[in-house]
VEXKE-365910 format. One record per atom (N, C-alpha, C): y, x, z. Coordinates in steps of 0.2 Angstrom, whole numbers, plus 5000, padded with zeros to 4 digits. Atoms other than C-alpha are relative to their C-alpha. Example, Ala and Ser with C-alpha at 12.3 -4.5 7.8 and 13.67 -1.06 7.14 Angstrom:
% residues 2
499450045000
497850625039
500650045000
499449964999
499550685036
500549965003
% end
This chain:
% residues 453
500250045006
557953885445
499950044994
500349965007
557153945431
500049984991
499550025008
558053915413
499450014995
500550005006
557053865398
500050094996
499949935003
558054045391
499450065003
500449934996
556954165405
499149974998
500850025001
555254035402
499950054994
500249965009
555454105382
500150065000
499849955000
556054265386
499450055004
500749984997
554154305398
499849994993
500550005004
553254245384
500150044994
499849965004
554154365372
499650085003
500549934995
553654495385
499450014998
500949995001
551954445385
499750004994
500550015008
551454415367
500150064995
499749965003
552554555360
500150085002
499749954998
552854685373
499550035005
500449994997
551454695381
500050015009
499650004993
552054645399
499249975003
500650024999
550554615411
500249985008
499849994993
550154595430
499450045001
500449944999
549154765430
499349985005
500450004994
548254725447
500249945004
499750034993
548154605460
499450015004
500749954992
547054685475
500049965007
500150034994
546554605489
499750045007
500149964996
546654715504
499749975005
500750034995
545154695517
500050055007
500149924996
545254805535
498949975003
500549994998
543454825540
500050045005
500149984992
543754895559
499549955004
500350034996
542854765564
499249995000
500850005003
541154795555
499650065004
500549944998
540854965563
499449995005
500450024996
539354995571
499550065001
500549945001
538055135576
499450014998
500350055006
536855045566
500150034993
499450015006
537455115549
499749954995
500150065006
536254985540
500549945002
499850084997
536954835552
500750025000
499450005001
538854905547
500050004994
500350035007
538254895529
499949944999
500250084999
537754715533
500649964998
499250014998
539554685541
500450004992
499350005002
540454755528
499949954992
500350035005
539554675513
500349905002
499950054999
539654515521
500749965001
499150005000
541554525526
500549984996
499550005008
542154575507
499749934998
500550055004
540854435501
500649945001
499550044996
541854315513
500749974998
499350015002
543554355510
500149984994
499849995007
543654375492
499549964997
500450025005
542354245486
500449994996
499450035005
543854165477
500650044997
499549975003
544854305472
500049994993
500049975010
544354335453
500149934998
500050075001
544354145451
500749985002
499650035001
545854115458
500650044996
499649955007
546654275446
500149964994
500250055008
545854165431
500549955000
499650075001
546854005437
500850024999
499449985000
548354095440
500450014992
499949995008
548154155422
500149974993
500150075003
547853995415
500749955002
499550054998
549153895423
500950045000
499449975002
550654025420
500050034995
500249995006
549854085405
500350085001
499949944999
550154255413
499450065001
500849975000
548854395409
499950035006
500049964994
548254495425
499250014996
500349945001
547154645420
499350005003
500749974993
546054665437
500249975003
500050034995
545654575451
499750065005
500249934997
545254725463
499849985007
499850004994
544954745481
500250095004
499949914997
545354895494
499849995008
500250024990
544654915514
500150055001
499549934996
545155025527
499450044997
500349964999
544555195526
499250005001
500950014998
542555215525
499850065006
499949954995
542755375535
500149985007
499950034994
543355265549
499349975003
500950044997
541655165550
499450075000
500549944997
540555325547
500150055004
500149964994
541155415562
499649975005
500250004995
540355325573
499149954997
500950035003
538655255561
499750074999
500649925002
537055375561
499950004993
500550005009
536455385543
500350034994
499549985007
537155455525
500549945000
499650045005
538755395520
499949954996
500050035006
538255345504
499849934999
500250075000
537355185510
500749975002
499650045002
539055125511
500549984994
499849995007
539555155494
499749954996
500250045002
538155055490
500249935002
499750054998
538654895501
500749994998
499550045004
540354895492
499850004993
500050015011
539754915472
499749925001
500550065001
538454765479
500749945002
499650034999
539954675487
500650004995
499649995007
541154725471
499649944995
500150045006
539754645460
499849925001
500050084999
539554475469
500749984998
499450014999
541354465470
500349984993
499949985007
541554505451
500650054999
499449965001
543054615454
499950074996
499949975004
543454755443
499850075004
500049934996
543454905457
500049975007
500150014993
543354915474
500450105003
499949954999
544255055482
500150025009
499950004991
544355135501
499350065002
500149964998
543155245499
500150075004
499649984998
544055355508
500150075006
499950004995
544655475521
500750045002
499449995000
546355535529
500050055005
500149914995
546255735536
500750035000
499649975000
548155765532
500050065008
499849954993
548155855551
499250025002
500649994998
546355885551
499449984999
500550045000
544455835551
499749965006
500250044994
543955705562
499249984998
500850005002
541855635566
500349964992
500150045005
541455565550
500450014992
499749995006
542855645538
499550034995
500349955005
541755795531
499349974996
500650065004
540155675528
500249974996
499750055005
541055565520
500150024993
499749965005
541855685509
499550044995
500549965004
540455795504
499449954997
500350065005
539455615499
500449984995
499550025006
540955575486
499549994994
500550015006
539955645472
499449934998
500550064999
538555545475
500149954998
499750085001
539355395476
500249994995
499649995007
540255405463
499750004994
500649985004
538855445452
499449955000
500550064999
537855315459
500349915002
499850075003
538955165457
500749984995
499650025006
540255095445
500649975002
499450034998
541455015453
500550045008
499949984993
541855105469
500450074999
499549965002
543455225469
500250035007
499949944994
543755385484
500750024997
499349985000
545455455488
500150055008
499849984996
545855565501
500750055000
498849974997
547755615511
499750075002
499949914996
547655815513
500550015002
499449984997
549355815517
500649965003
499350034999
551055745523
500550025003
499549994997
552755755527
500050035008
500049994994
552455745544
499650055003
500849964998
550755845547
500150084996
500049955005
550955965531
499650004998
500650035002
549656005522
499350035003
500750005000
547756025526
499650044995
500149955006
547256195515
499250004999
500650024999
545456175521
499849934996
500150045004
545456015513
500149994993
500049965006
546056075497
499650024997
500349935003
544956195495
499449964999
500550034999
543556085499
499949944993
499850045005
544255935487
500050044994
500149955004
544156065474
499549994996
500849975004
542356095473
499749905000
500350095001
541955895476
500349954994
499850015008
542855865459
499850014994
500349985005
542055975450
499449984999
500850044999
540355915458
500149924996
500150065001
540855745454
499950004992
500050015009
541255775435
499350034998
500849985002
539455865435
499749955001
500350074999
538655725442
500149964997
500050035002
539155625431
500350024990
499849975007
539455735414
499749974996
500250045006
538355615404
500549934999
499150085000
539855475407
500550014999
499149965002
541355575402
500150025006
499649984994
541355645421
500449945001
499650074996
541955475425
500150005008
500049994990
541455525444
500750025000
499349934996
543155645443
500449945001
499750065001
544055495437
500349955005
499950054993
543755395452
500350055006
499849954994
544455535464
500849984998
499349994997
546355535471
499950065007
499949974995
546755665481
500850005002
499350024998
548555625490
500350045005
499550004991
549955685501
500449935000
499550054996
550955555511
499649944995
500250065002
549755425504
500349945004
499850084997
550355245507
499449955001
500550064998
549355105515
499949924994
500150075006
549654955502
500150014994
499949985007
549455055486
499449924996
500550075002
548654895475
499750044991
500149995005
548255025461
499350045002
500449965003
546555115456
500050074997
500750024996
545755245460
500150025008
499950004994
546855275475
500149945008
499950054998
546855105483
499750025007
500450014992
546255085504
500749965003
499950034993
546654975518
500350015003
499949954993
547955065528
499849955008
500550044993
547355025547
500749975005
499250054997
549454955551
499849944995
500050085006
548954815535
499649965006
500450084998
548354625540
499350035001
500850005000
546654585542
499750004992
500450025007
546554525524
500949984997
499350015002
548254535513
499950014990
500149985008
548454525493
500850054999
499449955005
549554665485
500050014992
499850005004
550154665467
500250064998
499649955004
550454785454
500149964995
499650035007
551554745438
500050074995
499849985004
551754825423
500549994995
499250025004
553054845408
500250074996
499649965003
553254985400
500350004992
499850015006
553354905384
500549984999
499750035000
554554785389
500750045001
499349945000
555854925396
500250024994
499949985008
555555005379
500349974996
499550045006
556054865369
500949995001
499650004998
557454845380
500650044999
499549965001
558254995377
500150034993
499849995008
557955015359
500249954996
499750055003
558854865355
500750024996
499449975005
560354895340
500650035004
499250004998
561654855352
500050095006
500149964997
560855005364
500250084997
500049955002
560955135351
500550065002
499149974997
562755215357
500049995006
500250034992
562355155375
500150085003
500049954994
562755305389
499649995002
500749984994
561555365403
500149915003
499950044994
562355235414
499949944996
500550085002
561855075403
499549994998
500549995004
560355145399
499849985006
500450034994
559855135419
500249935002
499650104999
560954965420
499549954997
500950045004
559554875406
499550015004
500849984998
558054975415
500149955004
499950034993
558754895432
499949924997
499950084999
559054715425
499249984996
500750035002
557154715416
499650015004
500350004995
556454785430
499849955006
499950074994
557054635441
499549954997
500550055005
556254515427
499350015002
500649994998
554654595429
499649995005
500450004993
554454625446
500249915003
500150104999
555054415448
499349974997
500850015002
553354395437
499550015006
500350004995
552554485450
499949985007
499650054992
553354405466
499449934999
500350085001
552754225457
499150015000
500849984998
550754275455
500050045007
500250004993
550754365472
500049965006
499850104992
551454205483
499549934997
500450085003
550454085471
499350025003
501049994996
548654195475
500149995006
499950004993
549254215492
499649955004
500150085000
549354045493
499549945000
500550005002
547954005485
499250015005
500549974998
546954095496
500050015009
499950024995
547554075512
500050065005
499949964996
548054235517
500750044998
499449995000
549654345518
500250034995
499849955003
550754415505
500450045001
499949914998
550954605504
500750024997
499449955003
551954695491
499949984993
500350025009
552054685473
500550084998
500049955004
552154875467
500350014994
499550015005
553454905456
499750054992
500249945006
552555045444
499950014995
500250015009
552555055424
499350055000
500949975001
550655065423
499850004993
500150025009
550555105404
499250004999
500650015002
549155095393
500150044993
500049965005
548355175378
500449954994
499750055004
549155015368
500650034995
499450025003
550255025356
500549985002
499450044999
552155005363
500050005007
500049974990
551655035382
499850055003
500149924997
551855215385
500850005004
499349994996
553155265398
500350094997
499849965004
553255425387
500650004994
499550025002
553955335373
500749975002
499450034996
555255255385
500650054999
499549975000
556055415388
500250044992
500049985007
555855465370
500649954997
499550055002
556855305367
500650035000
499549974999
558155375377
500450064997
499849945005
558455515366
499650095000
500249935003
557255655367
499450024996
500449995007
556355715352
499449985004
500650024997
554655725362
500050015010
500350004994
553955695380
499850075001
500249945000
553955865387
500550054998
499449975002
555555945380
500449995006
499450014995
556855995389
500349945001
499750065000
557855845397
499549945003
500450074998
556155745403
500250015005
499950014991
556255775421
500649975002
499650054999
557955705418
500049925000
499950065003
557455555408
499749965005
500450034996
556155525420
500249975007
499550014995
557255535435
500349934999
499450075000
558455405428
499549945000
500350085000
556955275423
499749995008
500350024992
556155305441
500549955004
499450024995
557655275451
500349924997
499750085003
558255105440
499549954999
500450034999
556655045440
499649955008
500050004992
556555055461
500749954998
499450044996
558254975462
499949934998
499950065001
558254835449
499249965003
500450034997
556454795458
500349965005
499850044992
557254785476
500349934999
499450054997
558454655471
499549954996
500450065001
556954555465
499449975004
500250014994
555954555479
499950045007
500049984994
555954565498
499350065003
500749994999
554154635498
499850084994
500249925004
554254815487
499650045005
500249954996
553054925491
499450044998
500549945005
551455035488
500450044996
499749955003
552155165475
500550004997
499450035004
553355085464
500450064996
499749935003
554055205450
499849994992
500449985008
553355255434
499550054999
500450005001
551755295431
499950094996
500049955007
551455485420
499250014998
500749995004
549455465416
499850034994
499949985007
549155585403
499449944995
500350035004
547555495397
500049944998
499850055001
548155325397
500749974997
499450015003
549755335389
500050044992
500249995010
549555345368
500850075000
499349965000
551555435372
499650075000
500449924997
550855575384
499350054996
500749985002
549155605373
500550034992
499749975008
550355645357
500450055003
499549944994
551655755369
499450055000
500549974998
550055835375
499850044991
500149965007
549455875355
500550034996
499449985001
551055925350
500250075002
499749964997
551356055360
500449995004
499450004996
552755985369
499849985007
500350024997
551755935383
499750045006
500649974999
551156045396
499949995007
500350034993
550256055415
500650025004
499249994995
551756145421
500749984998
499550044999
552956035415
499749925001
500250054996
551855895422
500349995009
499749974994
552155985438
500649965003
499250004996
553955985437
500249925002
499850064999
554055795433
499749965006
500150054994
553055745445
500649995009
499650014994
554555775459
500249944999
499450064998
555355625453
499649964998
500350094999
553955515448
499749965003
500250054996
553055385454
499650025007
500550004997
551555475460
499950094999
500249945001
550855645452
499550034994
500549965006
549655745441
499549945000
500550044999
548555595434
499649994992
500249995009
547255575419
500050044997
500049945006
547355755416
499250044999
500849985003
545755825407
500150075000
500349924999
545356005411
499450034996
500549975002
544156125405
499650005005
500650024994
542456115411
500050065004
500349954996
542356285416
500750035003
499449954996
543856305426
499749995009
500249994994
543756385442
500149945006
499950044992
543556265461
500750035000
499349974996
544956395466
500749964999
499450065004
546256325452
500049955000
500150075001
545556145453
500750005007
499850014994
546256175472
500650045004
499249984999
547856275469
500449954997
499650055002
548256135460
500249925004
500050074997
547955985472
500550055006
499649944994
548956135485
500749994998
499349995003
550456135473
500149934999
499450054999
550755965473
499949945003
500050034993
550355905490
500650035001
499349954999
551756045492
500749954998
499450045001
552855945481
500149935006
499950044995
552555785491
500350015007
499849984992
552755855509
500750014998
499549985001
554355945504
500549964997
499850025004
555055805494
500149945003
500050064997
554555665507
499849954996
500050055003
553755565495
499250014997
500750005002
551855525487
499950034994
500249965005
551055645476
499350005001
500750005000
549355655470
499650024993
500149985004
548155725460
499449954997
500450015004
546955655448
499750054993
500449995005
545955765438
499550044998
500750005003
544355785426
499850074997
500449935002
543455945424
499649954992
500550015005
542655915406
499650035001
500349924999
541055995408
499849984992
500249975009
540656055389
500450014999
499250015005
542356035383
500350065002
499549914996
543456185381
500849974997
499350035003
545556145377
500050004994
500050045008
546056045362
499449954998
500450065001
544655935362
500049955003
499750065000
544655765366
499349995007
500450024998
543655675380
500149905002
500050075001
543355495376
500049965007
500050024996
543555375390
499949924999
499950085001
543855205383
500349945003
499650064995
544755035389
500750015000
499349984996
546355045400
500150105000
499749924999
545855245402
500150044996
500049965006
545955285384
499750044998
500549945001
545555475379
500450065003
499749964998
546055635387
499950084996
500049935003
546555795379
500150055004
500249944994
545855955388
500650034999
499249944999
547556055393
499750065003
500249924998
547456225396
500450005008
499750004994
547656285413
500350085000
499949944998
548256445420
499450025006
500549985001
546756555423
500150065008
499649984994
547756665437
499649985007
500050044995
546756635453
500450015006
499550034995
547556565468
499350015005
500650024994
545856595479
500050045004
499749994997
546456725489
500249955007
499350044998
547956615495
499449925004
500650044997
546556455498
499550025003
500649974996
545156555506
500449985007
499749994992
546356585520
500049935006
499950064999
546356405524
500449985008
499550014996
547056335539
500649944998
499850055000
548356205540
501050044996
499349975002
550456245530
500549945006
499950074995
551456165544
500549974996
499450045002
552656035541
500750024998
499050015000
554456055534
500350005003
499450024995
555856065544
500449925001
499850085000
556355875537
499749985003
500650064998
554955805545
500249995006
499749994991
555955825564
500649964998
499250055001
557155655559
500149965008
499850064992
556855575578
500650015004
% end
C-alpha cells in the first residue's frame, strides 16, 4: 500500500532532485528475420521493430502522464546484427539503415544491437560487421554498436582489441564535423550482459524473450540529498551505505511500477529494471558529488575508489530488496562527460585516466565519456580497451570502454556534446606504446576463476 507520505516524497524526488526513469528499452530478438537475401532481411527486420514497438513511445508518454513520472527515452535493442549478417550476402551497413528507418517511424530515441560478440573469436559475419561500424555510425543518428572482446570464461580476444582501436578512431574521423559523435555510439565490453536497457551498449541477448521491456532508473540526485541531510552530517561509513540502501529501494520501486505498467500496456514480458545512477550534466545529478558528499574534497583523490566501492555495493543491495527482476548492469554510473561532478574533478586536476582505471574495478561498468586527444595513437586507443577488458575478466564482472578521439582537439580543451552528453574535457593519456604487446594478438586465456563447475 502506498502512503500519501511515499506519493509526496516521489514528487519531492522528482521536482527537486532530479529522480527520472532514465530508459525504458524495448528488447526485440530478430533471429527470425535472417535471410540470404540481405535486402529481404532488411525488409524483415524493419517490419518486426515497426510491429512491436508501434506503441512504445506512446505508451512511455501515458505512463508519464498518468504517474507524472518523467522517463528520458524510449529506446529499443535487437539481437546482435552480426548474427543476421553471417548468413546475408551484401554490406553490413544496409542494416544500419533498416534500423535508423525503423528507429525513425517508431520515434524512439536510439536503437541499439548494432553489434557483435568475438569474446573467443571471429565468426562469419563478425569482421564485416565490425569494419562497417564507422559508416554506420556516420550515416545515421540513431543507431548504437558495442562489441564483447572479452570475458570471464573465454578471456580476452587481443585481435579484437587491436582492431576495435582503429574503428574508433575511424569512427571519430568520420564523423569529426559532429563532435566525433560516431565514437560516442561505440561500446566495446567484457563479460557484456544480455538486458543491458542503457545506450550505447544495448543488444538483444539471444537467451532474452522474443520481445521484453527493460528499465533503467536514475538518482543520483536523490542519493545526494540523502546524504547531505543535517542529521547525516556525523553519520559513519555504515549509515551512509544504510541511507544509500534505503533510497535506492525507493527508486528502483519507481522503476519496478513503470516497467509492469509498460509491460502491460503492451502486451509483452517484464525484463529487469537496472539499477544504475545514470547522472547527467544537470545540476545536483552527478554521482561524483555523491561521493564528494561523503567526505572527500574532490572526485579523484585519494579515498574515491573507496567511496565508490561503498555507493556501488548499497546501491545493488538496497535495489535487490525492491525488486525480484535486478538486472542489466546496476551500479553507478562514472561518465566523465555527462557528470557536471566528473568534468570539474577532470579540470582540477584531481581527476585523471588512471585513476578512472582504478575505479572502474568497483563500478558499475567502465571507462565512459572519456575525451581523448585526436592524435592519440590506435595502439593506445587499444591498450586501453585491453586493460579494462582485463579488469572485467579477472574481476568477474562487466567492464567497458567508451571513448572519443577529438580530432583537432589537444588536452585541456573542451569538446561540446550537448543534452544528456554534456561536454567532455580532453584528458591526457599516457603516450608510452603498448603496440608491441597488441601486435602479437591472439587470444589472453581465461583466469583460473573461470573453472567454478
Amino acid at each position: 500500500m502506498i502512503s500519501n507520505k511515499d506519493i509526496l516524497e516521489t514528487i519531492k524526488m522528482i521536482r527537486g532532485e532530479n529522480l527520472d526513469i532514465r530508459t525504458v528499452t524495448m528488447g526485440i530478438s530478430l533471429l527470425d528475420c535472417a535471410d540470404a537475401d540481405i535486402d529481404k532481411a532488411c525488409v524483415k527486420v524493419y517490419d518486426k521493430i515497426t510491429r512491436l514497438a508501434e506503441n512504445h513511445v506512446r505508451t512511455g508518454e501515458q505512463i508519464e502522464k498518468r504517474y507524472g513520472i518523467p522517463i528520458i527515452n524510449k529506446r529499443i535493442s535487437v539481437t546482435p546484427i552480426a548474427m543476421l549478417a553471417a548468413s546475408a550476402k551484401g554490406e553490413p551497413v544496409k542494416f544500419a539503415y533498416a534500423l535508423q528507418k525503423a528507429a525513425d517511424t517508431t520515434g524512439v530515441n536510439y536503437i541499439g544491437g548494432y553489434s557483435a560478440l568475438v569474446h573467443k573469436g571471429f565468426s562469419a559475419g563478425d569482421k564485416e560487421l565490425i569494419e562497417s561500424i564507422p559508416n554506420a555510425l556516420a550515416e545515421t543518428s540513431k543507431v548504437c554498436s558495442s562489441v564483447n572482446i572479452g570475458s570471464t570464461r573465454a578471456g580476452i580476444n587481443i585481435d579484437a582489441a587491436a582492431l576495435m582501436g582503429r574503428i574508433i578512431i575511424e569512427a571519430a574521423k568520420r564523423t569529426a564535423d559532429n563532435f566525433c559523435f560516431g565514437a560516442a555510439k561505440i561500446v566495446v565490453f567484457c563479460n557484456a550482459v544480455e538486458d543491458n536497457p542503457f545506450m550505447a551498449g544495448a543488444f538483444h541477448g539471444i537467451g532474452e524473450p522474443d520481445c521484453v521491456i527493460n528499465v533503467g532508473v536514475s538518482g543520483p540526485g536523490v542519493v545526494r540529498s540523502a546524504i547531505s541531510k543535517k542529521e547525516m552530517q556525523d553519520a559513519d561509513i555504515g549509515e551512509i551505505a544504510e541511507t544509500i540502501k534505503r533510497t535506492a529501494f525507493k527508486i528502483t520501486r519507481m522503476g519496478q511500477l513503470v516497467g509492469t505498467e509498460a509491460a502491460k500496456a503492451l502486451g509483452v514480458p517484464f525484463g529487469i529494471v537496472d539499477l544504475s545512477l545514470a547522472p547527467t550534466p544537470a545540476v545536483g545529478d552527478s554521482v561524483a558529488h555523491i561521493l564528494e558528499e561523503m567526505g572527500l574534497e574532490k572526485c579523484g583523490g585519494y579515498g574515491t575508489t573507496a567511496a565508490l566501492a561503498l555507493l556501488n555495493d548499497a546501491v545493488k543491495k538496497g535495489g535487490v530488496m525492491a525488486s525480484s527482476s535486478v538486472g542489466g548492469l546496476s551500479g553507478a554510473f562514472i561518465p566523465v562527460s555527462e557528470d557536471a561532478g566528473m568534468i570539474d574533478a577532470v579540470k582540477a586536476g584531481a581527476l585523471s585516466l588512471e585513476k578512472l582505471e582504478a575505479m572502474t574495478a568497483v563500478c558499475s561498468v567502465g571507462l565512459d565519456m572519456v575525451v581523448v586527444p585526436g592524435d592519440t595513437d590506435v595502439d593506445v586507443i587499444s591498450g586501453i580497451i585491453a586493460d579494462q577488458a582485463a579488469i572485467g575478466m579477472i574481476n568477474n564482472k562487466t567492464t567497458a570502454v567508451r571513448v572519443i578521439p577529438a580530432i583537432g582537439k589537444k588536452e585541456g580543451e573542451m569538446l561540446e556534446f550537448g543534452g544528456l552528453f554534456g561536454s567532455g574535457p580532453v584528458m591526457p593519456v599516457n603516450r608510452f606504446s603498448p603496440g608491441k604487446f597488441i601486435k602479437r594478438g591472439g587470444r589472453i586465456p581465461a583466469p583460473l576463476q573461470s573453472l567454478r563447475n
